[in-house]
C-alpha atoms as an extended CHARMM CRD file, in Angstrom:
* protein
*
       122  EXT
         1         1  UNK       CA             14.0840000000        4.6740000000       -0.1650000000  PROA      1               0.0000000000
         2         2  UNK       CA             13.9370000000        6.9960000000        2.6380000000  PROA      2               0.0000000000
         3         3  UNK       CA             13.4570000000        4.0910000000        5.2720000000  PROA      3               0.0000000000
         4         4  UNK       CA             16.8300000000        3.0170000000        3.8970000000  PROA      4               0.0000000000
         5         5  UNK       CA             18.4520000000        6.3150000000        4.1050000000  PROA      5               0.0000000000
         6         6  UNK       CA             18.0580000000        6.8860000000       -0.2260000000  PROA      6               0.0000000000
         7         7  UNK       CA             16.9100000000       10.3910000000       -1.4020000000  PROA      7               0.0000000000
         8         8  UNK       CA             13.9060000000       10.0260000000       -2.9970000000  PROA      8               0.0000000000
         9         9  UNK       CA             11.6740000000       12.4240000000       -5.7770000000  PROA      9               0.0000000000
        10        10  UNK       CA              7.7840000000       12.3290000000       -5.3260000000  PROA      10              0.0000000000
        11        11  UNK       CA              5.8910000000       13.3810000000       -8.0880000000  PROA      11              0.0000000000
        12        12  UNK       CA              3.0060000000       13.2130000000       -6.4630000000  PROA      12              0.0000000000
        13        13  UNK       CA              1.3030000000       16.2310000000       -3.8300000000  PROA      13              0.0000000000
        14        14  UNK       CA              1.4810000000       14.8540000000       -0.1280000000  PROA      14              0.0000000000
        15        15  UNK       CA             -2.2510000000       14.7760000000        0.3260000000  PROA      15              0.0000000000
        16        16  UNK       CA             -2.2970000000       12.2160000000       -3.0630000000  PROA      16              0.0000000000
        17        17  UNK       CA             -4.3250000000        9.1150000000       -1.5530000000  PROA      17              0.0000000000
        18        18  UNK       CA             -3.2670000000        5.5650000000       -2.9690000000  PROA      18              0.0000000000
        19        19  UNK       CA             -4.0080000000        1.9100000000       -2.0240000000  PROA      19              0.0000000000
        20        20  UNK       CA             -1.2580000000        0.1790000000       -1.4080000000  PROA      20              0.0000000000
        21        21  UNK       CA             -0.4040000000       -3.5920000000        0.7020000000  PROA      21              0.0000000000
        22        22  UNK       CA              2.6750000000       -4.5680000000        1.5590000000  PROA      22              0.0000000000
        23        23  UNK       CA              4.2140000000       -8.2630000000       -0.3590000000  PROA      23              0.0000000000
        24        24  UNK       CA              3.0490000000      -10.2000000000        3.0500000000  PROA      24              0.0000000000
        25        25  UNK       CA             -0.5210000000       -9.0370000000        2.4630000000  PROA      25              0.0000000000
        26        26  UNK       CA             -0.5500000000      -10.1680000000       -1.2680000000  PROA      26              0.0000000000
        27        27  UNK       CA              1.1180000000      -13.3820000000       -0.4380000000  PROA      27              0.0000000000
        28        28  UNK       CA             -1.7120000000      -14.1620000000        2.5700000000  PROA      28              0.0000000000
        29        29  UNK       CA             -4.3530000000      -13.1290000000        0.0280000000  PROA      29              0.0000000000
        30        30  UNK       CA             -3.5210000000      -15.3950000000       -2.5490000000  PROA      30              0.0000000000
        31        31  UNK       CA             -3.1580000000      -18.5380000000       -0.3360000000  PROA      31              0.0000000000
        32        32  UNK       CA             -5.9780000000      -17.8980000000        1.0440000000  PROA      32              0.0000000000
        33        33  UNK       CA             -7.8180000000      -17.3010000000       -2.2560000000  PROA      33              0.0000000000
        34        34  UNK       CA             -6.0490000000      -20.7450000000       -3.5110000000  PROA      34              0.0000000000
        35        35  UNK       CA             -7.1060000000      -22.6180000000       -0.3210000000  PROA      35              0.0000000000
        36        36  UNK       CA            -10.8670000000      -21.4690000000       -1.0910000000  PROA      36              0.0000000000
        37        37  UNK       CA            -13.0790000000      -24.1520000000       -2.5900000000  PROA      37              0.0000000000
        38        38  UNK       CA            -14.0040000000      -23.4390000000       -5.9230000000  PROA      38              0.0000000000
        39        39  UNK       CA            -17.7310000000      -23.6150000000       -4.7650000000  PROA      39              0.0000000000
        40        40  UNK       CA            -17.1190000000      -20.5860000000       -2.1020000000  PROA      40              0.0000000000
        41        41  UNK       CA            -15.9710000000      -18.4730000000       -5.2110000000  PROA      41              0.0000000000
        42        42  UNK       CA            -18.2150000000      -18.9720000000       -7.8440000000  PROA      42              0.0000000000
        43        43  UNK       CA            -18.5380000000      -18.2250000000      -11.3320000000  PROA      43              0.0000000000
        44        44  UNK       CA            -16.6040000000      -14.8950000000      -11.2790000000  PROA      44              0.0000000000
        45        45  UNK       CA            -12.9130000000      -16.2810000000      -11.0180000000  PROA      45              0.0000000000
        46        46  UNK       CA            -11.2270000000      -12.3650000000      -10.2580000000  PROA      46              0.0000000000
        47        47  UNK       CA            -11.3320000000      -11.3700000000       -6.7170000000  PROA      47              0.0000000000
        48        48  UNK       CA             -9.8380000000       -7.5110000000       -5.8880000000  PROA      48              0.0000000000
        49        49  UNK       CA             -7.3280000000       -7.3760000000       -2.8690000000  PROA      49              0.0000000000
        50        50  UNK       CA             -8.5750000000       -5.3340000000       -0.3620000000  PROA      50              0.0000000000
        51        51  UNK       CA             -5.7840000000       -2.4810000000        0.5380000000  PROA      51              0.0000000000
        52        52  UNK       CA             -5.0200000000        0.3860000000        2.6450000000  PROA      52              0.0000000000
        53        53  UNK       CA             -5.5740000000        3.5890000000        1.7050000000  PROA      53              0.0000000000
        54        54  UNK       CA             -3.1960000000        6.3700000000        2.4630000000  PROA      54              0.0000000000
        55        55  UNK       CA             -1.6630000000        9.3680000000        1.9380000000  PROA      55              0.0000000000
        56        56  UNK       CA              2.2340000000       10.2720000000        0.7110000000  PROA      56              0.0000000000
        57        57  UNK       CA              2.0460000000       12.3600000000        3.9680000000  PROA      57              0.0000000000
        58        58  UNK       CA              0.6830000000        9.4160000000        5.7730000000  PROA      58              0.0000000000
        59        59  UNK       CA              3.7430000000        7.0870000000        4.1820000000  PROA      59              0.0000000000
        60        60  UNK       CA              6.0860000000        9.7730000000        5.3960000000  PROA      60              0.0000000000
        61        61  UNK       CA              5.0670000000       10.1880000000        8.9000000000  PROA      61              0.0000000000
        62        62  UNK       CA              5.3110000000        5.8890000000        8.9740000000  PROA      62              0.0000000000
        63        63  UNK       CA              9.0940000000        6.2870000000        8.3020000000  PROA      63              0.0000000000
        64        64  UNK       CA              9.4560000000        8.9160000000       10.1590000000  PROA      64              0.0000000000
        65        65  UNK       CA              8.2740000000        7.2810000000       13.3030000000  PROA      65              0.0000000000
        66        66  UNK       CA             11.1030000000        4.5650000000       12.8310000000  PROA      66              0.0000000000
        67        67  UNK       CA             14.2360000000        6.5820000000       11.1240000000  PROA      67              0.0000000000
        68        68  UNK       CA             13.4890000000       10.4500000000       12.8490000000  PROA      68              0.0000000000
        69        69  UNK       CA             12.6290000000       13.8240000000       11.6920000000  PROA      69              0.0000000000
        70        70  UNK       CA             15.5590000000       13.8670000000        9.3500000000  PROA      70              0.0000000000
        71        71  UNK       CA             13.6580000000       12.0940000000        6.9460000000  PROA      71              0.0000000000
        72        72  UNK       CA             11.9280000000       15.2280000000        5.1860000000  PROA      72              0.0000000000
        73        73  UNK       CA             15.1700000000       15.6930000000        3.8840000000  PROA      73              0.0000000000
        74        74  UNK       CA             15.4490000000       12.8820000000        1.7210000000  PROA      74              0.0000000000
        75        75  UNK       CA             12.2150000000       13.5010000000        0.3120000000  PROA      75              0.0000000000
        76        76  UNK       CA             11.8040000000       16.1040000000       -2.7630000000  PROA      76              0.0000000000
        77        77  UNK       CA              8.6860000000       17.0020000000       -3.7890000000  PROA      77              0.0000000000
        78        78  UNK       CA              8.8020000000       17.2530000000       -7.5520000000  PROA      78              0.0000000000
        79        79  UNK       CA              4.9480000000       17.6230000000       -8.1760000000  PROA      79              0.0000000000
        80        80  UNK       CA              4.2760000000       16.5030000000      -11.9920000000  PROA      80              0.0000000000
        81        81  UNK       CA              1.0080000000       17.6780000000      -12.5700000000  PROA      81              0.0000000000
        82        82  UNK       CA              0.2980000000       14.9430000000      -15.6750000000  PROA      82              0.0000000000
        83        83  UNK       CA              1.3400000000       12.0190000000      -13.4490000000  PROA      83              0.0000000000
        84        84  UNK       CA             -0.7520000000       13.5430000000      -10.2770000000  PROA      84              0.0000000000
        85        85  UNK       CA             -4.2220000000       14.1090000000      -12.5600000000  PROA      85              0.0000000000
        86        86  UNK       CA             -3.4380000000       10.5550000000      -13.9360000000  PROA      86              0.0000000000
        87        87  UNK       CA             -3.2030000000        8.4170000000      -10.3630000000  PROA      87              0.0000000000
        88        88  UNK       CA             -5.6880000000       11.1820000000       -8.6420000000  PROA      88              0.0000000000
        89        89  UNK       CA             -8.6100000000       10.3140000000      -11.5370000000  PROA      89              0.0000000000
        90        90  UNK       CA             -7.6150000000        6.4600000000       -9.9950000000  PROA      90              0.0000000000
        91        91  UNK       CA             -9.7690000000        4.9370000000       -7.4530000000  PROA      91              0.0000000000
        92        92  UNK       CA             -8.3420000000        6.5120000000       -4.3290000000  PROA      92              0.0000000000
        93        93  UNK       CA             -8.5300000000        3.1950000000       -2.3950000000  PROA      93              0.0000000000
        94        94  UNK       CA             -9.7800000000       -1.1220000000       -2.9880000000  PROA      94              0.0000000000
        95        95  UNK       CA            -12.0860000000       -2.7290000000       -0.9400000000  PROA      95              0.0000000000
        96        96  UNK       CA            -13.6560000000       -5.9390000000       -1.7660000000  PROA      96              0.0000000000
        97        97  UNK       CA            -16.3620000000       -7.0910000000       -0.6030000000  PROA      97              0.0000000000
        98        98  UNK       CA            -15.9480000000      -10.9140000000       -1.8020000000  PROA      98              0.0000000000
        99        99  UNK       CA            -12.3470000000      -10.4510000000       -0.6660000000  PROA      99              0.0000000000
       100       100  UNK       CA            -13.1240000000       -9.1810000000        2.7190000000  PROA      100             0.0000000000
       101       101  UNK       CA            -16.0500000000      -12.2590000000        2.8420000000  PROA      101             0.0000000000
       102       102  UNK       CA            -12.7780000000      -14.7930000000        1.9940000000  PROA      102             0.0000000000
       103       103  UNK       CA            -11.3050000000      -13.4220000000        4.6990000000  PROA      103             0.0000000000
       104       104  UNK       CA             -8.5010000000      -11.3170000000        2.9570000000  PROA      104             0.0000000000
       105       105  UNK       CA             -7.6430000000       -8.5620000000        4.9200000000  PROA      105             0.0000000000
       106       106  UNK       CA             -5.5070000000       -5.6350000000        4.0350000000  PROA      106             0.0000000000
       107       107  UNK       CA             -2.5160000000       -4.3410000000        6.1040000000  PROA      107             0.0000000000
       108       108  UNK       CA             -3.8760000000       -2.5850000000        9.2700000000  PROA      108             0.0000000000
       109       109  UNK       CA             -1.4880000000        0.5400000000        8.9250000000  PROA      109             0.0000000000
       110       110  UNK       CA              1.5900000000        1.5770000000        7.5540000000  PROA      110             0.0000000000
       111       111  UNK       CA              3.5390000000        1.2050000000       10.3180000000  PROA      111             0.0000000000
       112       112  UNK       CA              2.5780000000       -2.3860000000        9.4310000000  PROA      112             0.0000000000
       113       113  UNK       CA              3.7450000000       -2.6780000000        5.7970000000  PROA      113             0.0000000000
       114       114  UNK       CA              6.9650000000       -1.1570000000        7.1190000000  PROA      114             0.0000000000
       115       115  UNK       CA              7.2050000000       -4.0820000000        9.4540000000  PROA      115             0.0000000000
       116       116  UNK       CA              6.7750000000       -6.5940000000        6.4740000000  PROA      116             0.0000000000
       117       117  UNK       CA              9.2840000000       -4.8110000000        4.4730000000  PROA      117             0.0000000000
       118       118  UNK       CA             12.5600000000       -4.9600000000        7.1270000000  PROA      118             0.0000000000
       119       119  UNK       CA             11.6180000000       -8.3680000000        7.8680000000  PROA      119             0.0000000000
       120       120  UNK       CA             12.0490000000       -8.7680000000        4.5340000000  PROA      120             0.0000000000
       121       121  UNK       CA             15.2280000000       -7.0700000000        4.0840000000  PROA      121             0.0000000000
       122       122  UNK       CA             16.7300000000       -9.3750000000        6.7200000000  PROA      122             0.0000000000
């Protein structure tokens, strides 16, 4: 939302980690996952994604590279201390090791999932 100039509530404490990958990423994964020979992934049929792990402040600091410091204003922090003990008792990030030997790869950075996102926007 704030990339596109929205106000937007966070519920969540800056320093909150998260995995997250951007629709590109997912996309890649899967074909690649449905190009795979069924030999090369074996009995177990569920492979994790791997994804990047980041911060709300990290997430920020991405959109504020591209849209300016004026950004922090569109963002209220609203912490909800149910929601936050609920995603922070989560796994904090995903890796995968039989994703990562597929050759699924997670964004490199935000800056990256960003990138995915306007091209997507059009």
């Amino acid at each position: 939302e704030p990339l596109a100039g929205r106000k937007v509530t966070c519920p969540f404490p800056p320093e909150t980690r998260i995995p997250v990958a951007s629709p590109g990423a997912v996309a890649r994964a899967l074909v690649r996952v449905f190009e795979m020979p069924s030999q090369a992934i074996g009995p177990v049929r569920t492979m994790n994604i791997t994804a990047l792990t980041v911060t709300f402040a990290d997430m920020l600091r991405a959109v504020e590279r591209r849209v300016g410091p004026r950004v922090h204003d569109l963002v209220d922090w609203a912490i909800d201390p149910e929601m936050t003990r609920i995603v922070q008792s989560m796994a904090g990030g995903m890796a995968s090791v039989r994703g990562a030997a597929a050759g699924v790869t997670a964004d490199p950075d935000f800056d990256a999932i960003i990138d995915d996102y306007l091209a997507s926007a059009g």
